[in-house]
N, C-alpha and C positions, 0 to 999 in steps of 0.2 A: 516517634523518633527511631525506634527502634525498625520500624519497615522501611524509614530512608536509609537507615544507615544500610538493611540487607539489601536493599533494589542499588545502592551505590557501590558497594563489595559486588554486587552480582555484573553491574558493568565492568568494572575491574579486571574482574575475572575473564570477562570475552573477552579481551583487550589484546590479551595473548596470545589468543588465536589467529587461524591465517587470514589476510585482510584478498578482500575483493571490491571490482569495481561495481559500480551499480549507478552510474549516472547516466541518465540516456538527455538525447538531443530535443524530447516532449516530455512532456509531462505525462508525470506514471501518478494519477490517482486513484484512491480508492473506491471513488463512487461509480456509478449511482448504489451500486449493493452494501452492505455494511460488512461484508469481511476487509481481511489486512491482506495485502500483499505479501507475501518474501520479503520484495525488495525495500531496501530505504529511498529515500529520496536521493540521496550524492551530500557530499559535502559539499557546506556553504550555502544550499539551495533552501529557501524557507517556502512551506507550499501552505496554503488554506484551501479549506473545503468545508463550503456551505448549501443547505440543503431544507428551504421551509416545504413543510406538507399541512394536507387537512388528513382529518382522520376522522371515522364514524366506529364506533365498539356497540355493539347489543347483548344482551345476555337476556336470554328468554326463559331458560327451566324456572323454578324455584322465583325467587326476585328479580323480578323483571327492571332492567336498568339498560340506562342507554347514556353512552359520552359521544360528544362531537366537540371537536375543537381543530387548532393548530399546535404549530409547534416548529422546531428549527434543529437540526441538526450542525454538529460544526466541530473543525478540527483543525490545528494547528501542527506541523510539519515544519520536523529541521534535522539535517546532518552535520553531526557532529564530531571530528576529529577524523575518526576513521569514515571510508566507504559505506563501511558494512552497518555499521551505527546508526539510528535514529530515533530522537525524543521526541513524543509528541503531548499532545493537550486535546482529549472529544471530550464529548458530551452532545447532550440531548435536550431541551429544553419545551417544555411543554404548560398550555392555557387552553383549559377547556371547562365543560358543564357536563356532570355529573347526573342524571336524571331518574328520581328511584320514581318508580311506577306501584301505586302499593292504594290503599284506600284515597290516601289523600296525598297527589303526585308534589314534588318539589325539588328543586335543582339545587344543589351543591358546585358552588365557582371554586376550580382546581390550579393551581398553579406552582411550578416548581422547575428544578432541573431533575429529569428522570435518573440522569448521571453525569457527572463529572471523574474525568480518569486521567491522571498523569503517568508517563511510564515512558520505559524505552525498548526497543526491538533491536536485536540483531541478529545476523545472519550467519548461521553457522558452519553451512554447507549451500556451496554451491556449482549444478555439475554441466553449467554452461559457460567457467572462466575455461579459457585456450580449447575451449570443444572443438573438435572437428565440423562438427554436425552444423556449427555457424556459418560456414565458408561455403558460399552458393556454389553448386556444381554450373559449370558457365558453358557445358554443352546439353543438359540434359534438365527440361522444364520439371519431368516425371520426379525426375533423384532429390530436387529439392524441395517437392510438394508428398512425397510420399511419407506413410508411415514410417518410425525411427523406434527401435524399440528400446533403446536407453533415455527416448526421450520420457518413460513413465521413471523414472528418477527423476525427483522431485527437489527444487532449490530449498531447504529449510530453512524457518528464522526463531528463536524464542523470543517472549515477550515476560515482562514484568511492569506492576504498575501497581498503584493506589487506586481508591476508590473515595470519595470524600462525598456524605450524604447530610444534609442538614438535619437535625429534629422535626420531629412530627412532617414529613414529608409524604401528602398522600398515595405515592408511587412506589414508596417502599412496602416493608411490613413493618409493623409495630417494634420500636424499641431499638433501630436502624439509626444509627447516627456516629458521624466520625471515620475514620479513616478504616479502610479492609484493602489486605490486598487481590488483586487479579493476576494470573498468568495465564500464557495462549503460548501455542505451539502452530506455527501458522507455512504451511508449504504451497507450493505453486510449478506448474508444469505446463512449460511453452512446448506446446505442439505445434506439429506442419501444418499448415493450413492456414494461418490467424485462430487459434483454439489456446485460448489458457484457460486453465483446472486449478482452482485455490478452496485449500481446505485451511478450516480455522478449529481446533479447539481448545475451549477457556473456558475456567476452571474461574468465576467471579464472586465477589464479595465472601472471599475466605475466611473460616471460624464463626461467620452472620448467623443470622437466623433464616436468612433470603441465600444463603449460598447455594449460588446452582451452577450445572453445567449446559456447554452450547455449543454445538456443531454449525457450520455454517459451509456449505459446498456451495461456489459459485462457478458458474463457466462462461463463458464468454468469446464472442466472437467478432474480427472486426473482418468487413466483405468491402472495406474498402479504407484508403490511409487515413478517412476522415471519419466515418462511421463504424460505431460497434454494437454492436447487442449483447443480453446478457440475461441469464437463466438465475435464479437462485436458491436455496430452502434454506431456512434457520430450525434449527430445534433448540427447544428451552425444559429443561428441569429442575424445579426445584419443590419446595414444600410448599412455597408463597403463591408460582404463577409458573405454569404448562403450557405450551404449545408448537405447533409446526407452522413456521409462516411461508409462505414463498412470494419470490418477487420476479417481475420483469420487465425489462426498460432497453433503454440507450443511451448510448451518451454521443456527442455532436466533437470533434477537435477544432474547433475556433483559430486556434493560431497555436507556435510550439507553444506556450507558457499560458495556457487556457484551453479549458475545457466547460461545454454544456453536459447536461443530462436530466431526465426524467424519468421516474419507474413508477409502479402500481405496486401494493403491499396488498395481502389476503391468506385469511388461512379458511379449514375448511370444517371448524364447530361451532359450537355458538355460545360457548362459556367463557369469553364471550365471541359472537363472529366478529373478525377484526375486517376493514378496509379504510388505504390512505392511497392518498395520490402525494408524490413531490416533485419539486424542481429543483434542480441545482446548479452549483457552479463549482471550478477548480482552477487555483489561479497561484501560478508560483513567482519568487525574486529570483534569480537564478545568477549567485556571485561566484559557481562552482569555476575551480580550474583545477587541468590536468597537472597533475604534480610531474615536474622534470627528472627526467632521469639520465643518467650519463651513460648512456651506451654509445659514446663514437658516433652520432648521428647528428650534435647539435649544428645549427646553421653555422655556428664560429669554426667550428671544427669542420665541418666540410667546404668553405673558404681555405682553411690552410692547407688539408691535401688540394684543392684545385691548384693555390699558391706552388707548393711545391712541385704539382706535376707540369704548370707551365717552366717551371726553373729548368727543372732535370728534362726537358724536351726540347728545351733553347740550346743547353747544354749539349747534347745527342747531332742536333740540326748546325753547332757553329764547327764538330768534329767532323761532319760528313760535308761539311761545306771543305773543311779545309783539308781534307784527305782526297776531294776531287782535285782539285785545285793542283797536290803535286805529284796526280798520276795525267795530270792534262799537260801539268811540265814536262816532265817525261817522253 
């Protein structure tokens, strides 16, 4: 109770802050890689993202064991009140076989959610509202593909969330159950070219016994309005489970409000060697609207200047009518 009540003081708190927009006319997901974005989704926009893979694990020194299984990734996506705001729902869920290798071999059948996390993101800074650097140069192909060097200024977003692990879960460590919190510090930088830079780090299952830390740098590129590719490395510490994974994939834009993808997962030890292949999907409702604002530009308002400026020009046209008229008496 006590970590809802601080994760709901903690949105509160941003609440205050300057608001920005964040809603584009596609869809912004996070896949195929597993870091966060900066951005939210937009308000009103509910987006999911799902992602089943296989996966093979060995470990060969000491205790020779081997897992193959499935499993599903998935995530739930919504903007909330503000722009800059968003809630969301991941996790992980995982069915596999266990295989110890020893005198006498036997499988152990595994099944769980690896993780469930609720939480929300918001953006605290961001240094591409009224940029200059947005507004294509419309003589000069070079000025708006070239290096920018404010663009390594970075949009930032914090995160806060829970953690909710069941008993006796074989993907934890021992003695693992009930709510912990997570926080993540998550930045992103659009460069010229089709090039975004996103750094994630998070700080998980806090006070545990599994509490570890995780860098995640992804980059990415799209070489065309439909296609993108993407680079990525995870690192993992903690007392429980270590490693550097990397991945790379693509992803396909289907139409604005869907997206495909695929990527390949692998690290490079063998305590254990990890390799997964996955597919996935990104698919949002999009009830977002631009909030109105009164600057003198509504269509009602620009009907009554035109109203008025035909008046006062009727007006103009019946005087010089009638001023010709009695220098022609004349």
């Amino acid at each position: 109770m006590k970590l809802i009540k601080s994760t709901f003081l903690f949105i509160l708190c941003l609440s205050s802050l300057k608001t920005f927009s964040q809603y584009t006319d596609v869809i912004n997901s996070n896949r195929p890689g597993v870091s966060r974005s900066a951005f939210s989704v937009g308000t009103n926009v509910a987006q999911f993202e799902i992602g089943p893979y296989i996966l093979n694990e060995k470990r060969t020194p000491a205790t020779k064991t081997e897992v193959s299984g499935f499993g599903i990734d998935f995530a739930a996506r919504y903007g909330l009140l503000w722009e800059q705001l968003e809630l969301n729902i991941e996790g992980t869920y995982q069915n596999d076989t266990k295989t110890y290798f020893s005198s006498i071999a036997f499988d152990e059948p595994r099944s769980n959610f690896k993780f469930v996390t609720i939480g929300a993101k918001y953006l605290i800074y961001d240094p591409y509202k009224n940029s200059e650097n947005e507004k294509p140069n419309l003589y000069s192909w070079k000025a708006n593909h070239s290096f920018k060097w404010n663009s390594l200024i970075p949009a930032v977003s914090v995160y806060a969330g829970a953690n909710y692990d069941t008993k006796n879960n074989p993907y934890t460590a021992q003695g693992i159950e009930g709510f912990s919190p997570k926080i993540m510090i998550a930045t992103q930088n659009n460069l010229a070219g089709g090039w975004v830079f996103v750094m994630n780090f998070i700080k998980d299952r806090i006070g545990t016994d599994q509490s570890d830390f995780q860098y995640i740098l992804t980059l990415t590129h799209s070489f065309s309005p439909k296609w993108v590719i993407f680079g990525e490395t995870q690192g993992i510490q903690s007392d429980f489970y270590a490693d550097n994974l990397f991945r790379f994939g693509g992803a396909y834009l289907w139409g604005k409000d869907f997206q495909l993808d695929s990527a390949v997962t692998f690290n490079t030890k063998d305590t254990p060697s990890v390799f997964s292949v996955n597919l996935g999907a990104s698919f949002r409702l999009d009830f977002h609207k631009d909030k109105e604002i009164d600057n003198g530009n509504s269509a009602k308002q620009e009907g009554e200047r035109k109203s008025r400026g035909k008046k006062t020009t009727k007006v103009i046209e019946d005087y010089n009518k009638k001023h010709k008229r009695k220098k022609e008496d004349f």
